[in-house]
C-alpha angles and dihedrals in degrees: 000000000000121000105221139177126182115256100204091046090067096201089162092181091073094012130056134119158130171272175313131151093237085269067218077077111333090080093049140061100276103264124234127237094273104036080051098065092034127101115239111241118245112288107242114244129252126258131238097283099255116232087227125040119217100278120236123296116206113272092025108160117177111122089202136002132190135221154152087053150092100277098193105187097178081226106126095202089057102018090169147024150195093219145002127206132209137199120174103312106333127084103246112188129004122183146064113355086248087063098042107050092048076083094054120115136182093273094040107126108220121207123202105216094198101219089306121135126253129201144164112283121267127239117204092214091191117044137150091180098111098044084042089061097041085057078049089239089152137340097294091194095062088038087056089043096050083045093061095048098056092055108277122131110165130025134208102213096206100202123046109173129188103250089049095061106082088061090040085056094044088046081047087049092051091041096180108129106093096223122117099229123192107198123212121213117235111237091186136349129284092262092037103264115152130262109187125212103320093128097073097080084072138048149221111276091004113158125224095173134339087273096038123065137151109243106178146292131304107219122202121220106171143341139212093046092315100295089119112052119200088209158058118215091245089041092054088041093063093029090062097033084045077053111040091049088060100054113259130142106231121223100179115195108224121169089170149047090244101057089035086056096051093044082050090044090051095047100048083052090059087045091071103060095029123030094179089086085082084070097052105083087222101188124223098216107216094352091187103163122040132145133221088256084050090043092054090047089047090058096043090058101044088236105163106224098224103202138174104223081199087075104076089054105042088044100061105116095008099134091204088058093045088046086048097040086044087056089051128084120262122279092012106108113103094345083178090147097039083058095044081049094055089046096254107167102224136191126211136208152172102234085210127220088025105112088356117176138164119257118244086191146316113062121336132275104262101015122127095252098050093040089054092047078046084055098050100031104029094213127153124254099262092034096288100180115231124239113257090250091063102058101075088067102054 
């Protein structure tokens, strides 16, 4: 049976959830225009794995290096490599074995990937798996375990309401979850009921512990579907330019070209005082309708587009979604490649436990392999068949 709530809806008392950056782009350094639209060169391939490694040098300072397996680096001027070094948190070396070892010394750990694959690590940019756990939903810690398992290693919770924060602080406090979270602030509530001003005892960027930050702050713009929209266009304007002076990083939640226009509307307004929002990777979170026009604006503004590829599938029937999509110009619903073509960075996720069901086989619901075959194929969870109309957009 699968266990479903409706994502536009928003009841995030029985809804939230979570990510991927798009691994099309949300595992890897965020491309630029032109590597975007650039074939990788071919990976090298691996040598025959050596009996012996290359032995210490002096001054060798790599804490761990890795090595025997397929080192993906999402980087399209170097796509593989024979080995990877690490020192503390930074990647140190990346490159032929030769290259990398020259960084060994006597206390470098060396891992022998065994012909495994290595990549960067993946982000969910939209998750409702902490806050989930907190309402008891379901057990967080083996959520978080099987997270990890699947290839996560850092979430984006995309709803932190007030009266969740005392329990956010104590899980902080525990800190025993081995997942990087970025929390997002709540502006307003899930159905648009106000919260006043509680935020402002934290901060952007603030740092609870070396795995829990705040990383900004999660704005509502409408709710069933959009037909009832939370703002005026001189209300958002001042709500996101109130907002944006004071710090925050903006992840502004848009399922329609309406709401998606007036978000555009108010941040073009703050542009003209203030350029530097270009700079801001403000996300779009959902981000389900746009149109070329939209599409262009989006780009100008360097606004990141945060989806969920699961959507296309899982929506397929729903007669909210049809109702919603039949209000919406043509063309507009899920335009994912139309955004890769005109050179968008976007960043995927699973939105998890939205549309959450369990696995009878293959690779699990919300995890970066099955999001990315989402993302080329647009079918459902449990094999859900698109619509004829989606599939030019895959």
């Amino acid at each position: 049976m699968k266990k479903r709530t409706h994502l536009l809806n928003w009841r995030f008392v029985s809804l939230l959830f979570l990510i991927l950056s798009l691994i099309l782009s949300a595992c890897a350094p965020a491309p630029t225009t032109e590597s975007a639209t650039q074939q990788p060169s071919a990976i090298p391939p691996q040598p025959d794995r050596p009996v012996e490694f290359p032995p210490p040098v002096p001054g060798g300072r790599a804490d761990v290096i890795f090595v025997n397996g397929a080192i993906l680096t999402m980087d399209n001027a170097i796509p593989g490599a024979q080995a990877l070094a690490i020192q503390g948190n930074a990647i140190l070396a990346v490159g032929s074995i030769q290259e990398v070892f020259a960084h060994r010394g006597e206390g470098t750990r060396v891992v022998d990937l065994e012909g495994k694959t290595l990549v960067p690590r993946c982000i969910d940019s939209h998750s409702h798996r902490i806050n989930g756990g907190i309402d008891g939903r379901y057990d967080l810690e083996a959520t978080i375990e099987e997270s990890i398992a699947q290839g996560w290693t850092s979430l984006s919770e995309k709803y932190v309401p007030p009266d969740k924060m005392p329990e956010y602080l104590e899980f902080i406090r525990q800190d025993n979850l081995r997942l990087r979270v970025n929390m997002y602030l709540a502006n307003s509530g899930a159905l648009g009921e106000p919260l006043g001003d509680w935020y402002k005892v934290y901060r952007q960027d603030q740092v609870f512990s070396p795995r829990w930050r705040i990383a900004g702050m999660k704005i509502f713009t409408g709710i069933n579907n959009d037909t009832q929209l939370l703002w005026t266009q001189d209300e958002l304007n001042a709500l996101l330019l109130a907002r944006h002076q004071e710090g925050w990083h903006l992840a502004i939640k848009t399922v329609s070209t309406e709401t998606l226009e007036m978000i555009l509307t108010a941040l073009e307004n703050i542009e003209k005082t203030d350029p530097s929002i270009v700079n801001r990777r403000v996300t779009l979170e959902h981000a389900l309708f746009l149109t070329p026009e939209q599409i262009a604006r989006v780009r100008r503004l360097g606004l990141i587009p945060s989806i969920q590829t699961n959507m296309p599938g899982e929506l397929v029937g729903e007669q909210d979604i049809e109702e919603l999509t039949a209000r919406q110009p043509r063309g507009s619903a899920f335009p994912w490649r139309n955004l890769f073509s005109a050179g968008v960075i976007v960043a995927g996720g699973s939105s998890f436990p939205t549309y959450y069901v369990d696995e009878p086989s293959g690779a699990p619901f919300g995890s970066p392999v099955h999001l990315i075959y989402q993302a080329v194929t647009r079918v459902g969870n449990l094999g859900t068949q698109p619509e004829a109309w989606m599939l030019d957009q895959t």
